[in-house]
SEDOTI-377556 format. One line per 4 residues: their letters; for each residue x negated, y negated, z negated of N, C-alpha, C, CB. Coordinates in steps of 0.02 Angstrom, whole numbers, plus 50000, padded with zeros to 5 digits. Glycine has a CB too. Layout:
BEGIN
a> X:Y:Z:X:Y:Z:X:Y:Z:X:Y:Z; ... $
//
This chain:
BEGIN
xxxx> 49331:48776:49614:49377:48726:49638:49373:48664:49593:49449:48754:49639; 49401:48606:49621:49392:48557:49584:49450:48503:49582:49333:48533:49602; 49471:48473:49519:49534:48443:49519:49534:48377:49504:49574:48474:49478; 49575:48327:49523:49573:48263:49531:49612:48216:49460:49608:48255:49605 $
xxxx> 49625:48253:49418:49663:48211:49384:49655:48230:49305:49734:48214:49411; 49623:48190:49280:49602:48202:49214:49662:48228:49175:49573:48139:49183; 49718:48218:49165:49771:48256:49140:49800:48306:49163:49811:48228:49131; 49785:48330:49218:49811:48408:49255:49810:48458:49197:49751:48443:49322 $
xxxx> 49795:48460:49151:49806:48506:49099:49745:48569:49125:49897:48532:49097; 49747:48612:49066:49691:48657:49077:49711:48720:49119:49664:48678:49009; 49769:48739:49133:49785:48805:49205:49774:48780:49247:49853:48838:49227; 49717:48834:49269:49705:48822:49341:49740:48884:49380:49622:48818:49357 $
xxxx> 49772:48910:49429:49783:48951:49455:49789:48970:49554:49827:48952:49415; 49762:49027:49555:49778:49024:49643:49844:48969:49642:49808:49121:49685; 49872:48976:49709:49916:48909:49746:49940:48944:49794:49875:48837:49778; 49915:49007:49822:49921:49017:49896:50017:49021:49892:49869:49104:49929 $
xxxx> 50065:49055:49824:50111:49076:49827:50143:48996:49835:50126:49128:49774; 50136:48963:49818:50136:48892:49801:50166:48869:49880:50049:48859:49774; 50111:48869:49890:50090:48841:49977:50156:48873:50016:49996:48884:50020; 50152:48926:50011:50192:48975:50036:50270:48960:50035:50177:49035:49999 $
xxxx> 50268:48945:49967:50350:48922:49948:50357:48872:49975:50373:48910:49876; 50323:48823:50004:50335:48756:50021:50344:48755:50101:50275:48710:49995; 50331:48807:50136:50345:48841:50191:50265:48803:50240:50440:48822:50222; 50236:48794:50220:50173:48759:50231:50123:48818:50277:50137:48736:50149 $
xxxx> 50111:48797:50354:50083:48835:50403:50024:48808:50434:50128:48848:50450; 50001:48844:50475:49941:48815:50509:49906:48844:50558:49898:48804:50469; 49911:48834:50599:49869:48875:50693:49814:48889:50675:49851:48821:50776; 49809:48938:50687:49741:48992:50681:49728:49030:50741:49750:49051:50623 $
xxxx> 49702:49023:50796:49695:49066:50847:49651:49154:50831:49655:49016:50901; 49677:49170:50866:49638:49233:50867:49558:49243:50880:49669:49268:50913; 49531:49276:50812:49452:49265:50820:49433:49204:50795:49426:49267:50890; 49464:49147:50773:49454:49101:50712:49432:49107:50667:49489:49081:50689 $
xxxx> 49399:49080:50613:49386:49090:50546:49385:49021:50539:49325:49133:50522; 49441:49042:50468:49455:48964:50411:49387:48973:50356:49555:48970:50349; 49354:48919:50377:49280:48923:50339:49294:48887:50271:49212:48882:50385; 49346:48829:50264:49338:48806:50208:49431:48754:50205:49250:48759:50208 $
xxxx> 49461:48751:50149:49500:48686:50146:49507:48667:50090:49561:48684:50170; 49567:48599:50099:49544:48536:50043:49625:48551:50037:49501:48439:50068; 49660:48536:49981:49736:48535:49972:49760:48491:49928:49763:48595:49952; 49792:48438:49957:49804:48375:49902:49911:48378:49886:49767:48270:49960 $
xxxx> 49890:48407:49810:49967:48402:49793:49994:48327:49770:49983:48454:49729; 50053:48332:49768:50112:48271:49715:50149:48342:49675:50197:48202:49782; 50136:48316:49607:50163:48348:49568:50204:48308:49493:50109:48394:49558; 50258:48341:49512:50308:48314:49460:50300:48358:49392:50390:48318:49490 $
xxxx> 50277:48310:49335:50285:48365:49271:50350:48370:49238:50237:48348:49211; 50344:48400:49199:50427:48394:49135:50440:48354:49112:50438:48425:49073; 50414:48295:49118:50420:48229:49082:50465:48184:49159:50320:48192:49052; 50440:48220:49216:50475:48197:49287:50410:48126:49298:50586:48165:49276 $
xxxx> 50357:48135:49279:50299:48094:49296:50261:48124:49372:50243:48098:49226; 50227:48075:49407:50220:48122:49463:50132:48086:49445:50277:48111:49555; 50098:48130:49485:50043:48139:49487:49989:48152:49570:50049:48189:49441; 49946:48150:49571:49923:48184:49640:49879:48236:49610:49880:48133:49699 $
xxxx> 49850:48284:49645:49775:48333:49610:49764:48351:49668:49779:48405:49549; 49720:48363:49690:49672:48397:49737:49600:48437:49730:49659:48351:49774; 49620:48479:49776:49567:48556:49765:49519:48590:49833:49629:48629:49745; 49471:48599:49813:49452:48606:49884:49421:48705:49875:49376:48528:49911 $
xxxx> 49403:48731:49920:49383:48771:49928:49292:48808:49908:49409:48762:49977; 49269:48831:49892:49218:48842:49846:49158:48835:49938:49230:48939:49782; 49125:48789:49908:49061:48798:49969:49048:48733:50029:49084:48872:50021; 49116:48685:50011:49123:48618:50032:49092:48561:49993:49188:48606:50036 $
xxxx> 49045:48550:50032:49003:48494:50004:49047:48421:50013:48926:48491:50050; 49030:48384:49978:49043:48307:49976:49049:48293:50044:48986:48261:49943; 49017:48288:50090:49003:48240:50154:49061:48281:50180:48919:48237:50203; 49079:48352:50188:49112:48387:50226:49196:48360:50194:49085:48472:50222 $
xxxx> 49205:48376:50137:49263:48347:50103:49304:48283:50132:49239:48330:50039; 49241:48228:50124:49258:48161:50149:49263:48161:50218:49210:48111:50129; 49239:48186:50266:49238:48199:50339:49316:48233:50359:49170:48254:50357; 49329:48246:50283:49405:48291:50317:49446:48266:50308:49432:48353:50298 $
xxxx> 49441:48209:50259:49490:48176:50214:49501:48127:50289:49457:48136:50123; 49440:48100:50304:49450:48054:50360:49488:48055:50441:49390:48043:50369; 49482:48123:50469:49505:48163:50498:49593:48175:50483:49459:48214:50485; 49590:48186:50434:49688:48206:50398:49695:48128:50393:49705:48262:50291 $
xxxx> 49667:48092:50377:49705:48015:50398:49726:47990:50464:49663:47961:50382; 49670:47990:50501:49678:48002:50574:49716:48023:50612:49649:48025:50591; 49739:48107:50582:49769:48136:50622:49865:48102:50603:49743:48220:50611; 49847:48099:50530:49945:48063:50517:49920:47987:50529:49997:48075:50406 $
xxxx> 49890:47940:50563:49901:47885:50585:49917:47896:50647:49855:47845:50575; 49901:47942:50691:49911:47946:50768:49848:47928:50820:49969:47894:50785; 49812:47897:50775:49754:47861:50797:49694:47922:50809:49733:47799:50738; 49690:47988:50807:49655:48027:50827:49648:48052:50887:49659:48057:50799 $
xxxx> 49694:48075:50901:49701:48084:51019:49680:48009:51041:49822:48097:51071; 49683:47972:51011:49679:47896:51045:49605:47885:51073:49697:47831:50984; 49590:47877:51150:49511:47863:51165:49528:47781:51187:49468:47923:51238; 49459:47758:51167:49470:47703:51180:49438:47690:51251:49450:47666:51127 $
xxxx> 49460:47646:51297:49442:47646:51379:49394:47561:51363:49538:47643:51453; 49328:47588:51399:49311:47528:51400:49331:47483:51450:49256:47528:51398; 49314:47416:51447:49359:47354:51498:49298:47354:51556:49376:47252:51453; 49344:47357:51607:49312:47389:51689:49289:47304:51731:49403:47446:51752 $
x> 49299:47264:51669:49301:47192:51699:49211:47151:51690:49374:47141:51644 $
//
């Protein structure tokens, strides 16, 4: 895994309980397989400083990462269902 923020300190640890606590879900149909994900926190330390870090899953290359990152923008802009119609004029 790999982390985004030069001060994240040196624990690294699973997340899944993490995730979990945060009540954080996701559609999985039956006969699916989750091949890979990317998980971008905000984290408040003891100092009450906030931070971002992000982690991806072991076997995600660069191009795939950024392809997802682009995609999760997309999808919270709204602008992803959106087709564009060409002009019939």
């Amino acid at each position: 895994m790999s982390g985004w923020d030069e001060n994240a300190g040196t624990e690294t640890r699973p997340i899944g309980d993490v995730l979990d606590g945060l009540g954080i879900e996701a559609t999985v149909r039956q006969g699916e397989l989750v091949s890979g994900a990317m998980v971008l926190l905000k984290v408040i330390d003891n100092d009450g400083d906030t931070r971002l870090s992000m982690s991806h899953s072991d076997g995600l290359g660069w191009i795939e990462r950024a392809g997802m990152l682009r995609v999760a923008e997309l999808i919270e802009s709204g602008s992803a269902g959106r087709q564009q119609v060409p002009d019939e004029g």
